[in-house]
TIMARRO-914856 format. One record per residue: x, y negated, z negated of N, C-alpha, C, CB in turn. Coordinates in steps of 0.1 Angstrom, whole numbers, plus 5000, padded with zeros to 4 digits. Glycine has a CB too. Layout:
N
XYZXYZXYZXYZ...
This chain:
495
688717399197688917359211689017199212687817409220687717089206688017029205689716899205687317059201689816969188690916959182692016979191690917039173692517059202693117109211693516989221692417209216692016969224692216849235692516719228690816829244692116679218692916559213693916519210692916539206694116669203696116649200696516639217697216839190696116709223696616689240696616549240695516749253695716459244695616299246696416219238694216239245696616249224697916199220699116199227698116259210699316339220700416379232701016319241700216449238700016299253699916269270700016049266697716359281699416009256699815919252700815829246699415919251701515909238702915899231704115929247703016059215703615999253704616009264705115879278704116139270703515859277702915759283703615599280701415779280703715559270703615479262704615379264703515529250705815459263706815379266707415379279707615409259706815409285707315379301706215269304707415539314704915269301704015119300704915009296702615119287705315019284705814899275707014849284706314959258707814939286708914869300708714879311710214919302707214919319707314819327706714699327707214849337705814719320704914529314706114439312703814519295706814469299707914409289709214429287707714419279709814499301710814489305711714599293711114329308712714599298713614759296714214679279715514799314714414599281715214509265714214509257715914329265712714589258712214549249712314639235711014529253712114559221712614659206712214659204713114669197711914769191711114779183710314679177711514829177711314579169711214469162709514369169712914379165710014379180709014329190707514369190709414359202707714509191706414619190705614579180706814769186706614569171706114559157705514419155707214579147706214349160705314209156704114219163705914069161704214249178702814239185701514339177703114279202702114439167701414549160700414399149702914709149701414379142700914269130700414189137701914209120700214159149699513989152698614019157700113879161697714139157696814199163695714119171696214269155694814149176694014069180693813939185693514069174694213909172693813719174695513669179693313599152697013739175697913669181698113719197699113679173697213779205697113809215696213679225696613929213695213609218695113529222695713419231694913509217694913409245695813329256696813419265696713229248696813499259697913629266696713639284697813859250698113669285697313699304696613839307698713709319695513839312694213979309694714049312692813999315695414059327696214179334697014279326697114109344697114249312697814309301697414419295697914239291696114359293695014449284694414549291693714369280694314499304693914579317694814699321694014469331695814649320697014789320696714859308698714749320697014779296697314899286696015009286697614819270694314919287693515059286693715179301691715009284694115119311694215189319695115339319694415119325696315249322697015359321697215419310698015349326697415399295697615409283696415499279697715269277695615459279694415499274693215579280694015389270693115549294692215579306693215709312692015419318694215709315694815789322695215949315696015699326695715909301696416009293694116129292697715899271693316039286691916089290691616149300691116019291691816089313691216179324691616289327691316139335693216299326694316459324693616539315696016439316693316489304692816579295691116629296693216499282690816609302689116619310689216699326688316419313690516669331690416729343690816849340691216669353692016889326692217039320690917109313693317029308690617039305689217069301688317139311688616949299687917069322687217099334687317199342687417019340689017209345689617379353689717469341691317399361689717469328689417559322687917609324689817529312687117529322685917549322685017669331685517439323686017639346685517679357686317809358685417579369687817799353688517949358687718059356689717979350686618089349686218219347685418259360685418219333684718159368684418179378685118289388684418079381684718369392685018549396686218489402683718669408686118399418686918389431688418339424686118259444688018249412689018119405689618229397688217979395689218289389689518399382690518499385688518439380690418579401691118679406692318589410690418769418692618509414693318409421694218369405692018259430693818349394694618299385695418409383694118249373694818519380695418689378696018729388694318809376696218669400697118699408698318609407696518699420698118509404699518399403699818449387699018179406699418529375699718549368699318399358700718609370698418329359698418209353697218229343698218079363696318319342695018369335695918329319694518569340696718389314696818409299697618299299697518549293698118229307699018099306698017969300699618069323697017989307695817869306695417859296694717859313695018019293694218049284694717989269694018209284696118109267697117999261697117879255697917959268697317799268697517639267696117579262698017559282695417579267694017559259693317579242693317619266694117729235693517719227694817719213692517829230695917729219697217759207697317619203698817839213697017599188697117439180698617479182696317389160699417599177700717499175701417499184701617519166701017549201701817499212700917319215701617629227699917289210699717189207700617079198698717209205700717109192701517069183702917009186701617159176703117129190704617129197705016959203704517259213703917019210703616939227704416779220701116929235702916739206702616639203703916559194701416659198704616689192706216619183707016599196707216749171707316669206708216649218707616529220708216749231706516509220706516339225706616239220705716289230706016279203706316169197708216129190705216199186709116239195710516219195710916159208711216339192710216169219710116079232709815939233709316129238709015919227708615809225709415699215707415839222709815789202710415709191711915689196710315789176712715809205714215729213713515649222715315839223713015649228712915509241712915409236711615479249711915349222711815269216712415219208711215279214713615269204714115259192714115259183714515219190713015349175712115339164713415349151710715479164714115459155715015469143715915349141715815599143716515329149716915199145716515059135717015169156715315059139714315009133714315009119713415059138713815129119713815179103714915229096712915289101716115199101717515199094717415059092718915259102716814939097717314839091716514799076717514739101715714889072715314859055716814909046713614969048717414939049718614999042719714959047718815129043720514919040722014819036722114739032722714769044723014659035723814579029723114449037725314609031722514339029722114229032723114129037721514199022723614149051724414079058723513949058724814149071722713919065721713809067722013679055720113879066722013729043722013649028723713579029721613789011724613699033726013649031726113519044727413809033725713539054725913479062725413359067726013539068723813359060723313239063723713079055722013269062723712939063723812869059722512799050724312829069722212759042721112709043721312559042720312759034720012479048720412359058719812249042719112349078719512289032719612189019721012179013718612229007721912309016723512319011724112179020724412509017723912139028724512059042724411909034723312069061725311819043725111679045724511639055726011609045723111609053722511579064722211409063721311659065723011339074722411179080721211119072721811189095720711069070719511009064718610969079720110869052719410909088718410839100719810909111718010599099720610909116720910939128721110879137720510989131721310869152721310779157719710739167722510799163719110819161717510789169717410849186717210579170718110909187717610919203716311069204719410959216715911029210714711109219715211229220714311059233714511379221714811469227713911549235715411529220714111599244713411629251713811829249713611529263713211909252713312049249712712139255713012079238713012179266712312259276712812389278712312189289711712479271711612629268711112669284710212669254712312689297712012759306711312919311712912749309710512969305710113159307711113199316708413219314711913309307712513369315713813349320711813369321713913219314715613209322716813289325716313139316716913309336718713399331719313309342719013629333721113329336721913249344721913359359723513229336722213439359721913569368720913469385720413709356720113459381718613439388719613339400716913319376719913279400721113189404722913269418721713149384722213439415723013489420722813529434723313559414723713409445723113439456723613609467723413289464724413619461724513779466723513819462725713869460722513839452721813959446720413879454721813999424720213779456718813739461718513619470718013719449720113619476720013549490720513459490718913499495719713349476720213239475719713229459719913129487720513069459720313049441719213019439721112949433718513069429716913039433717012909423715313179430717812919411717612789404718312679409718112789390718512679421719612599426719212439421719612629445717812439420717212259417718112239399714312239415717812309394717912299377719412299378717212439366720212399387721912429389722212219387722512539412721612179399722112059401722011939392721712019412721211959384721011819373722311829366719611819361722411679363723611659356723711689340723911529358724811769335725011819321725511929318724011839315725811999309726812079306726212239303727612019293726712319316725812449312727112529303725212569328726512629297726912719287727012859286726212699278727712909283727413079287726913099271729213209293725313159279724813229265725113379261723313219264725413409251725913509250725313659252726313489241724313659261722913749262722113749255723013849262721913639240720413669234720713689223719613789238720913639211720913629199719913729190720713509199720613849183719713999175717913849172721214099148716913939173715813879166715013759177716513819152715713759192715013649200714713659212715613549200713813809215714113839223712313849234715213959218711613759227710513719231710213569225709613819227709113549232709013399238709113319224707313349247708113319210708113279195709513309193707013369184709913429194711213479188712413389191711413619193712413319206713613279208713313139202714113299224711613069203711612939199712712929186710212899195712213039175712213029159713713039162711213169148714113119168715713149168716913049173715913269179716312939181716912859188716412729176716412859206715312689167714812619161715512609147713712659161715312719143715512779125717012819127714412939119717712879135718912929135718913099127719912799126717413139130717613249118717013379133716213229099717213509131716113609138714313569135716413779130713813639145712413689137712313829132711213669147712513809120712513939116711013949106714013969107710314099114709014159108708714279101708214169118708514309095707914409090706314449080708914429085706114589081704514579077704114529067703914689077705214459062704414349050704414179055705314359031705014169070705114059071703613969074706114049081703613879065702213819067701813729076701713749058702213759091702013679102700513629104702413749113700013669106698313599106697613609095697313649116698113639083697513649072697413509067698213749063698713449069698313309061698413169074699813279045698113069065697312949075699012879083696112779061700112959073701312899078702312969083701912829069703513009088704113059099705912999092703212969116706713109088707413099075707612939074708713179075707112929064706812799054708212769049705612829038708812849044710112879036710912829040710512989034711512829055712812789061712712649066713212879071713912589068714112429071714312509086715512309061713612429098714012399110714012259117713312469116714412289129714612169138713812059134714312189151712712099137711112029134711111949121709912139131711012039113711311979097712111849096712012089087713911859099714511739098714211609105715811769100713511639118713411549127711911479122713411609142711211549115710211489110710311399097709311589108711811469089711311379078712311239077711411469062712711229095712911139101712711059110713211159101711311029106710310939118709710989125710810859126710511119134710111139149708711179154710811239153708411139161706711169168707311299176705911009182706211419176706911549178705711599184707711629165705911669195705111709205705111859206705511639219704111969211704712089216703312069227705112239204704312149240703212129251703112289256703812019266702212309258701912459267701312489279701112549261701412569285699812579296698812689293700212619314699312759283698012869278697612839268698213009276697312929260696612919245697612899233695713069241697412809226698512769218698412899205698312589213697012939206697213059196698013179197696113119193698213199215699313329216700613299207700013339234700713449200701613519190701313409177703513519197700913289173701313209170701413119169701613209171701713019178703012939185702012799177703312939210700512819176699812699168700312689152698012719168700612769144700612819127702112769128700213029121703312849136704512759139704912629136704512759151704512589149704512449150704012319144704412439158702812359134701912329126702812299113700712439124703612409111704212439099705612379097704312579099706012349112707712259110707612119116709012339121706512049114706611909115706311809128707711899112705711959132705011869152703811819143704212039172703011709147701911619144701011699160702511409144701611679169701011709183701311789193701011619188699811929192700312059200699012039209700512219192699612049220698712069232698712199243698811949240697712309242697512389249695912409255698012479242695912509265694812549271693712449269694512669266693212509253691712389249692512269246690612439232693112209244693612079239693911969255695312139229693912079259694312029279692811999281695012199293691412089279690412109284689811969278689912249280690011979258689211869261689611749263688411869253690711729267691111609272690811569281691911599273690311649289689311629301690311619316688511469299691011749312692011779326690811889335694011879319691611809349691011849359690512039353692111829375689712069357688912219355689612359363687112209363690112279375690612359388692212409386690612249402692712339376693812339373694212499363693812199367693612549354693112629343693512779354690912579338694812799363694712899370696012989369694412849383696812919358698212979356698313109344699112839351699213119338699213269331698113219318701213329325697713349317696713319308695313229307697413279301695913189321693913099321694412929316692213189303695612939316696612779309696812719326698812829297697212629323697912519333699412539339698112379326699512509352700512589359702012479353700112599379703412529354704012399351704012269356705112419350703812269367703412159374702712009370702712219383701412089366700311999360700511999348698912029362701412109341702112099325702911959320703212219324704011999333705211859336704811689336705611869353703311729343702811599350701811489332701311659368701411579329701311569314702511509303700911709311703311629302704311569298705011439298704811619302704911379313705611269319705011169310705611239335703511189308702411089303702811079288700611149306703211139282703811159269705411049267704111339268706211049274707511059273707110909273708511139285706010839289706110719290705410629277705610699303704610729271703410649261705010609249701510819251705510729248706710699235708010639235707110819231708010559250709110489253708410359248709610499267707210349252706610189256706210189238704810179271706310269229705810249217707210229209704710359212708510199216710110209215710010349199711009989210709210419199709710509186710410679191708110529175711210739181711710849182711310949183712210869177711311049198710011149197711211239200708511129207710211399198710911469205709711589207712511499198709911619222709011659232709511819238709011529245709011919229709112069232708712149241708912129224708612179253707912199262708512349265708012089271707212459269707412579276706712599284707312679270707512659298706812689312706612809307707412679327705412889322705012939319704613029336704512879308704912959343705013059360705713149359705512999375706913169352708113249359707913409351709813159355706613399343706413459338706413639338705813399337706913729337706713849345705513909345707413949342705214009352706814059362706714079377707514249357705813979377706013889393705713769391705013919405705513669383705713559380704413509387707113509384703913329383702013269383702613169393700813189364703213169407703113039411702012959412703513039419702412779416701412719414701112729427701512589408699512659426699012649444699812559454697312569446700912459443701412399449702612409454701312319445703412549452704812549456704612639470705812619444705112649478705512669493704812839495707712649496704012839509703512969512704613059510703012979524705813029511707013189512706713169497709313179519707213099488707413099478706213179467707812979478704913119471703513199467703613379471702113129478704313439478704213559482705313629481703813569493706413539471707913619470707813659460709413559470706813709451706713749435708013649426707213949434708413699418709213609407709913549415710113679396710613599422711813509431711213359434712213589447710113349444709413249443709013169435708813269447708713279422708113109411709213099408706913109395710113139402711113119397712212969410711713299395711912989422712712829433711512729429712712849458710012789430709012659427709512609411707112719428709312699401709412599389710712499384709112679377711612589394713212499392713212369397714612579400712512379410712012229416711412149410711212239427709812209401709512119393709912089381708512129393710912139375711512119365712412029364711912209362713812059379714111949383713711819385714211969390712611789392711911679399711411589387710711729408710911669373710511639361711411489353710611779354712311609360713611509349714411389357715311629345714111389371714311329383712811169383714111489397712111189381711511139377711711019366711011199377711511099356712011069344713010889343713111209342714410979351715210939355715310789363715411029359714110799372714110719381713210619378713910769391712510639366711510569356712210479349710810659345713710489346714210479334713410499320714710359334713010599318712210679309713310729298711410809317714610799300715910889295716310819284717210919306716510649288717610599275717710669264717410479270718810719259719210719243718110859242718710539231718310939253717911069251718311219254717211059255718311289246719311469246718111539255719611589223718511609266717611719275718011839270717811709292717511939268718112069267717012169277718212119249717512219286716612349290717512469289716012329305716612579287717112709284716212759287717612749273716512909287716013019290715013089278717113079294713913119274713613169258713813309257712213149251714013389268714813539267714813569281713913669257715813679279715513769291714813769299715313829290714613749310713813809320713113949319714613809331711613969315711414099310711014189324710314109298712214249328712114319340712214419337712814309350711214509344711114699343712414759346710014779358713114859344714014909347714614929363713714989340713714949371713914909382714214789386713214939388713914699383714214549390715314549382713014409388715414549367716514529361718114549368716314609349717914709372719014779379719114679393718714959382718314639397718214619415718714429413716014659425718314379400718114259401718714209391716814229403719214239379719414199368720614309361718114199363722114309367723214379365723714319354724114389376724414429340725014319332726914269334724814389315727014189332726214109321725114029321727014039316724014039313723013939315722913799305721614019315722813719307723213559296721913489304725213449299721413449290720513329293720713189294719513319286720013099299720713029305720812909298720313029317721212819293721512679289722412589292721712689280721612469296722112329295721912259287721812269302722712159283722912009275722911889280724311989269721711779290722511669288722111539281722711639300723511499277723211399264724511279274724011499242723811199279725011099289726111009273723710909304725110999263726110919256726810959248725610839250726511119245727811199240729411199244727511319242730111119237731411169238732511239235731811109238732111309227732811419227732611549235732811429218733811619237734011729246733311879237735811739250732411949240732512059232733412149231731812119232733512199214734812309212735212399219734812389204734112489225733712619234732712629248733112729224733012719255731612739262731212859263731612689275730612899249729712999248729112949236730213139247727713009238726712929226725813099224725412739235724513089215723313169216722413119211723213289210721013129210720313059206720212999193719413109209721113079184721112999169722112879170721613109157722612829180723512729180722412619189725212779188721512649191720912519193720412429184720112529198720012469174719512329158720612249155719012399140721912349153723012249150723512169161724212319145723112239171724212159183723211989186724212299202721812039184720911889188720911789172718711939192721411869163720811739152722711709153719711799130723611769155724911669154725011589168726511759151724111649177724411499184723611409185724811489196722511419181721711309173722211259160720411359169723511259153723911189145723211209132723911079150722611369130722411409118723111499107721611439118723611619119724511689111725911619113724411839113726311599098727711579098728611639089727911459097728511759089729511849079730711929082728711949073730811849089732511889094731912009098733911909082732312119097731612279103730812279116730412349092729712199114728512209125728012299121728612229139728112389111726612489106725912419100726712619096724612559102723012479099722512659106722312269114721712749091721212869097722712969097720612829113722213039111723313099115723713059126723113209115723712909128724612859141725612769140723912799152726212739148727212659151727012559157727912699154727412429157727212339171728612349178726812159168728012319189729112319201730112219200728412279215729912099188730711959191731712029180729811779187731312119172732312159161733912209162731612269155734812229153735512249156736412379163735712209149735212479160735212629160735412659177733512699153736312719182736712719195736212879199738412689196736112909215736013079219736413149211736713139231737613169205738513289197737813309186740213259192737613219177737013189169735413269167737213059172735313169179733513209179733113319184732513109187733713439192733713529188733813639180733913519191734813609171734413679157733313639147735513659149732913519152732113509143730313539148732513369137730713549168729413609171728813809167729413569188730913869164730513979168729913979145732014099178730013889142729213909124728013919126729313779112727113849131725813839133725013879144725513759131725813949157725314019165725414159158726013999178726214229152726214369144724614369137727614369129724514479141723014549135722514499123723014699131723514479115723514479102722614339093725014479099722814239109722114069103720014079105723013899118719914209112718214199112717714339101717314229132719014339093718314489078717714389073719514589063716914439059715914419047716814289038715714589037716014129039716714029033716114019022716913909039716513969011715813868999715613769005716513818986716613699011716713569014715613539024718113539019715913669035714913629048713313639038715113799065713013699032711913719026711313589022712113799018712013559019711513429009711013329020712813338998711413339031710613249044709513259047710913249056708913339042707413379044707213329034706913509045707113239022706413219012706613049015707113298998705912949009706212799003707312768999705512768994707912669001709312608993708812618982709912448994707412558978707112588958707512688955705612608951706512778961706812908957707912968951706712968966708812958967710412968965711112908954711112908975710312828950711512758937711012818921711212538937709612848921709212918910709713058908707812918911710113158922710313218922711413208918710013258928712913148921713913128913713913108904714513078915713113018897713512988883712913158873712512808877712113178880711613308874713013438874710213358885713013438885714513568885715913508873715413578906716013308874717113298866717013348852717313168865
């Protein structure tokens, strides 16, 4: 009997499961994803916002139990004479009886759901990509093959990882008005992203993807919190800009340990990460500590920031300053105390006009500081908006594209195209910083925008590495999880 009721709570859990996961993490969410958050257990949950945890035992865990205790329970009592005649009259007596004690209508139960669960999720998909053809290896650039600048032209960059961006948000038919309307107006060159680049489709995921030019690709041997570093193996953004002077920042308002984002950025050449505790002991106001995750709202994120930008102008050296908000977060978004009473009570819509203002105003500042000289802005979107299927449909029609701007005032040249994805951001910032110069603009699996590669073009070459085929089973990708040493012993070993 026992046995009965467990496989039940499975069951009622596996069914459960994925309709949690999209509405916490929105309808785009993959396997790939699942999976990482599987391997980062515990500790890469850290900083994560409670209301998370709070759901998953609830409904996940609490809910699929109580069904199974409330069956438990009317079984218990049907034998009772009044309960009894009453089942035998609706004919339900041998039905119950039945359902309570037959393991393999149990059973049953527990494969219908677990094939329920594994289409929602995409599981098979998943596990078709250990098998094929290592597209990833044919296609990647690697950024020691390149001519890279020695020094460049030195300018500053600034890198603001917006939560959540989509060009969409902006659509005043669907929600009145443009809610990014502040960010719409700064001066620079927006881009049609191409909806999201395979492998970036969470917050680490889009950094690494927009950074490295590569996916995040995981699997159960991937040693994400196993080791002190966060793939060691691959050359990113970080890396070239480091082993070129730059003073290199990453800013947060939560826990710099969520997914990560500390072992990361540790690992590609930031000197200086500031989150949650790094805010605390710096001796930021206490009151402040009220945004996702128990972090700093963007506001007082921004206002920090500014204190950074000015310290590295006045020291005339080359920095570059990575920054992720963190209000617009879903899937009603953390406004600050400080953006407008409508705006506090419009769910996302609202954070989403407050942080465009302060995001705006950021750079407006900046600006009015003369703080900018001889400096590249980029803001974007780091995925999707992770909306439940309902908002998706009501709020989020495709096509959906995230969002990106460029402004660089001393850039003169025109770019080739205007479509980009996140793997065209490493190339697109170190050639106009005057590092990549290889004719091509690759670096990874991107392209820069200044290159020669036009729409026609770059379409064929988005539909090579959007195909399924670039997040299967790599050698190549593999070896990013290991040390350059490593990597090089290991070659000479296979030669």
């Amino acid at each position: 009997m026992l046995f009965n009721y467990f496989v039940a709570f499975l069951a009622l859990l596996f069914a459960i499961l994925p309709n949690w996961i999209h509405e916490i993490f929105g309808e785009l969410t993959t396997a790939e994803q699942i999976v990482f958050h599987i391997l980062s257990g515990i500790s890469g949950l850290e900083g994560s916002d409670n209301t998370i945890e709070v759901s998953f035992v609830l409904y996940v865990l609490l809910l699929p139990l109580c069904l199974v205790i409330a069956f438990a329970f009317i079984f218990k009592i049907y034998r009772f004479p009044r309960l009894k005649a009453l089942l035998q009259k609706l004919h339900l007596q041998h039905i119950l009886l039945y359902l309570s004690q037959s393991k393999i209508f149990c059973a049953f139960i527990l494969i219908l759901s677990l094939a329920y669960c594994g289409k929602s999720l995409h599981i098979k998909a998943y596990l078709s990509s250990f098998k094929g053809p290592d597209t990833f290896s044919e296609l990647y650039v690697p950024p020691n093959s390149l001519k890279l600048n020695e020094t460049g032209n030195q300018k500053n960059l600034i890198l603001i990882y917006f939560e959540s961006l989509e060009d969409g948000l902006g659509n005043a038919k669907i929600f009145g008005s443009n809610l990014i309307q502040d960010i719409d107006a700064l001066p620079g060159k927006n881009f049609i992203n191409t909806g999201g680049a395979p492998g970036s489709g969470w917050s680490i995921a889009g950094m690494i993807a927009s950074q490295c030019s590569i996916p995040l690709k995981v699997s159960m041997g991937t040693p994400i919190y196993a080791a002190a570093t966060y793939l060691p193996g691959v050359t990113c953004l970080g890396d070239v800009l480091a082993d070129r002077g730059y003073a290199q920042y990453f800013l947060v308002g939560p826990d710099l340990k969520f997914t990560g984002m500390d072992k990361y950025y540790r690992s590609h050449g930031f000197q200086y990460l500031f989150g949650r505790d790094q805010w605390k002991e710096a001796g930021t106001d206490k009151s402040l500590f009220v945004g996702w995750g128990g972090g700093l709202h963007d506001d007082a994120l921004l206002d920090e920031a500014e204190k950074i930008v000015a310290k590295n102008v006045a020291l005339n050296r080359p920095y570059n300053l990575t920054l992720m908000t963190t209000d617009t977060h879903a899937p009603d978004g953390f406004p600050s105390p400080n953006c407008s009473s409508e705006e506090k009570k419009s769910g996302f819509q609202g954070a989403f006009q407050c942080s465009s203002r302060v995001v705006a105003n950021f750079i407006k500042e900046l600006e009015s500081k003369k703080l900018l000289k001889n400096t590249v802005i980029v803001i974007m979107g780091d995925h999707h908006f992770m909306a439940n299927p309902h908002y998706a449909h009501l709020y989020f029609p495709p096509p959906r594209n995230i969002y990106f701007k460029i402004y660089d005032p001393q850039e003169q040249r025109l770019p080739g195209r205007k479509r980009v994805t996140h793997y065209d951001l490493a190339p697109t910032i170190l050639d106009s910083l005057g590092i990549l110069r290889d004719g091509k603009g690759e670096f990874g699996l991107g392209v820069s925008v200044y290159s020669d590669m036009g729409d026609k073009e770059f379409s064929t070459f988005i539909d090579q590495f959007s195909d399924p085929g670039i997040m299967k089973h790599s050698i190549t990708y593999d070896r990013f999880w290991l040390p350059k040493s490593a990597q090089s012993l290991t070659n000479q070993h296979q030669k």
